[in-house]
C-alpha positions in Angstrom: 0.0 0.0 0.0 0.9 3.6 -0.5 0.5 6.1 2.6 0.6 10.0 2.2 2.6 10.5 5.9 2.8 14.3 5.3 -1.3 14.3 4.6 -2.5 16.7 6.5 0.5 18.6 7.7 -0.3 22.6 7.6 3.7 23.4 7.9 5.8 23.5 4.0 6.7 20.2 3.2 6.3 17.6 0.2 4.3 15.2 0.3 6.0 11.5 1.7 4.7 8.2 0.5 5.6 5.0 2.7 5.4 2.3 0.3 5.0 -1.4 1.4 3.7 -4.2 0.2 1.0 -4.1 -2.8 0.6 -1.0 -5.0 -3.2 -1.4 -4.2 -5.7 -3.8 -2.2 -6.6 -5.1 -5.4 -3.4 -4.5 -7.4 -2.2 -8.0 -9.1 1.1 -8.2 -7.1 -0.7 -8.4 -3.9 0.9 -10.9 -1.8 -1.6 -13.7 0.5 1.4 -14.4 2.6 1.4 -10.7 3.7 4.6 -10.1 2.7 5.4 -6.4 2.6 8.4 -6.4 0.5 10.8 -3.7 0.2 9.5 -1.1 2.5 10.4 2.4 1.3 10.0 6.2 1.9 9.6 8.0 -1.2 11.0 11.3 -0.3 11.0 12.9 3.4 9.0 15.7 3.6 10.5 18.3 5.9 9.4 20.3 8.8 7.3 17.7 10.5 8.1 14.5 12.6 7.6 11.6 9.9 9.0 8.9 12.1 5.8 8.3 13.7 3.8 7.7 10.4 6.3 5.3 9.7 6.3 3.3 12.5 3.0 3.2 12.7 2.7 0.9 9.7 6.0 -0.4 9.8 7.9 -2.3 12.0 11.1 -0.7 9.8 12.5 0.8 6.6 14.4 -0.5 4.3 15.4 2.6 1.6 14.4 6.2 1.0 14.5 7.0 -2.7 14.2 10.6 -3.6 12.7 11.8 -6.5 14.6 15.2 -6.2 16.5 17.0 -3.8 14.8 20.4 -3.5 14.6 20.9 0.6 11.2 20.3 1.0 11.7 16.6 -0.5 14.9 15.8 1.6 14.6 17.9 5.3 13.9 15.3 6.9 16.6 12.5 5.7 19.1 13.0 8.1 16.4 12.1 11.1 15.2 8.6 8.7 18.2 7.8 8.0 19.6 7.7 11.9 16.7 6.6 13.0 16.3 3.3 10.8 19.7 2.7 9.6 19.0 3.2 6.0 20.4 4.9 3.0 19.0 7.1 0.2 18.8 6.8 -3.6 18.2 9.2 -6.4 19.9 10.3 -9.8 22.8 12.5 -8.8 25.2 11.2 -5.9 26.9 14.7 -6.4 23.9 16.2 -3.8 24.6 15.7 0.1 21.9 13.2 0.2 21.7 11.4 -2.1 24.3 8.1 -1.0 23.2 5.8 -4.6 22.1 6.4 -7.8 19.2 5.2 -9.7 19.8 6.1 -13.5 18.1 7.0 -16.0 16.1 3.5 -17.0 17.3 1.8 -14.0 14.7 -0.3 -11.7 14.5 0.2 -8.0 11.9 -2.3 -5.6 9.1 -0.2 -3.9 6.7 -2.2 -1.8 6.4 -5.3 -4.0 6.7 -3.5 -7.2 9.8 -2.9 -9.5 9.8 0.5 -10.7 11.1 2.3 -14.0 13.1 5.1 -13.0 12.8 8.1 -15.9 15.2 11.2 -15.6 13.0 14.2 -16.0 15.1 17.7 -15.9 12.9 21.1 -15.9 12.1 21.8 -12.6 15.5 20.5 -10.9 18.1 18.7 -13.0 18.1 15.5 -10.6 14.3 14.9 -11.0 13.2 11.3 -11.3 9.4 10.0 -12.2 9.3 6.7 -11.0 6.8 3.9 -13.1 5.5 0.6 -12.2 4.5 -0.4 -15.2 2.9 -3.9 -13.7 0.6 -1.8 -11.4 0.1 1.4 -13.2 1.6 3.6 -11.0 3.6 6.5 -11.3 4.9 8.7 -8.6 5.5 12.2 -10.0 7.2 14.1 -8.0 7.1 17.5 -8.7 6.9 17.1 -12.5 3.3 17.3 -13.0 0.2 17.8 -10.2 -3.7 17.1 -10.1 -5.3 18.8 -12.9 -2.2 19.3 -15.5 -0.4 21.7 -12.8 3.0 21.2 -13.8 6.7 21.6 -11.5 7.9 25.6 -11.2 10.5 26.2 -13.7 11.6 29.7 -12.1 14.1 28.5 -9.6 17.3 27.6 -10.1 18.4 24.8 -13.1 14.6 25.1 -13.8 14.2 25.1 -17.5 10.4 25.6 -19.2 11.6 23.4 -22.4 13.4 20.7 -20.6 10.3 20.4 -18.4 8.3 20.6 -21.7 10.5 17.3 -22.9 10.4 15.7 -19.4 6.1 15.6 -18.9 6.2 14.5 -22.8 8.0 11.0 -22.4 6.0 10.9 -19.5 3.1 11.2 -21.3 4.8 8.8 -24.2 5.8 6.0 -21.7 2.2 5.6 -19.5 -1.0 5.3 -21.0 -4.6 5.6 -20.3 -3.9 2.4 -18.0 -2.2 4.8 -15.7 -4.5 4.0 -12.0 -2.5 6.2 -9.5 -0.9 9.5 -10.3 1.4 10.4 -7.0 2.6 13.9 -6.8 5.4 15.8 -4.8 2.3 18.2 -3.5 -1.1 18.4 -3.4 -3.4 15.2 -3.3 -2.7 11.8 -5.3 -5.0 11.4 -8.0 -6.9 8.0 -8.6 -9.6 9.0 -10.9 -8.2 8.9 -14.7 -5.0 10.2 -14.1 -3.7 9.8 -17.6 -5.9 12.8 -18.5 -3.9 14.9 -15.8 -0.8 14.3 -17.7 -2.1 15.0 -20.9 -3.4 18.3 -19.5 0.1 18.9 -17.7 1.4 18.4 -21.3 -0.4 21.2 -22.5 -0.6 23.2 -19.9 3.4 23.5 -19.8 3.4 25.0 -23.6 1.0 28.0 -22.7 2.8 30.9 -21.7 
């Protein structure tokens, strides 16, 4: 299952999905033995205490994979890391904290799914989307959002075009089978998501 842990937060952070075991209740890799797989926090958040989310549901961690490193996605690393022993992976070792790299049409095990991982510049040059193919689902990051909002492209290494090129193979490599958009902000969205990247796609070329 996938779990929100900075739902409901009022303080500025990204959102931080604990991912463990099945995709979905009903998604086809859903395990009768119970079996949780590879339990993982897809980015931190920041500014909130996330550890209790994630022992709740839990009983410990196994990765944190980062699907950027913009400091609402990684404040709280440092504290997930000590506390569970673990280490983080994104695209770029060359950030503080990021300790492996995923590249560009590598795979990395979230929950008991194996995920695509698609290098997607424009908002920050280290963004991954991350695809399970299998399951139909896609976490976002802060690429594209709920009704074809799209990632900011006026900080720094943001860059409108590469964006542009980054939501496109996006668009290219899911399809209408898409069943779980997950986003770095704002709410997931379960409801035809495939149409929110296609509006995120044209949304991004109006000026």
């Amino acid at each position: 299952m996938i779990h929100n842990l900075a739902a409901g937060v009022q303080a500025f952070t990204s959102n931080a999905f604990l991912v463990a075991g099945p995709a979905s209740a009903d998604s086809p890799a859903a395990d009768d033995d119970g079996d949780t797989g590879r339990r993982v926090l897809v980015d931190t958040g920041s500014n909130f205490d996330v550890l209790p989310g994630i022992d709740e549901r839990v009983d410990d961690l196994d990765a944190v994979v980062l699907t950027h490193t913009h400091r609402d996605h990684v404040g709280n690393v440092k504290a997930v890391c000590d506390a569970y022993g673990v280490e983080t992976w994104g695209f770029d070792t060359e950030q503080p904290a990021v300790d492996n790299a995923i590249p560009d049409g590598g795979t990395v095990e979230l929950g008991l799914g194996t995920y695509e991982a698609l290098h997607t510049p424009g908002h920050k040059d280290d963004h991954l989307c991350l695809y399970d193919e299998a399951a139909g689902v896609l976490f976002a990051g802060d690429l594209i959002f709920q009704n074809g909002g799209f990632g900011r492209t006026d900080l720094e290494e943001g860059d409108r075009e590469a964006l542009i090129r980054s939501i496109d193979r996006v668009r290219d490599r899911v399809d209408e089978g898409l069943a779980e958009l997950h986003v770095g902000h704002g709410p997931s969205v379960l409801d035809a998501p495939f149409d929110h990247v296609e509006l995120a796609a044209r949304a991004a070329r109006m000026r």
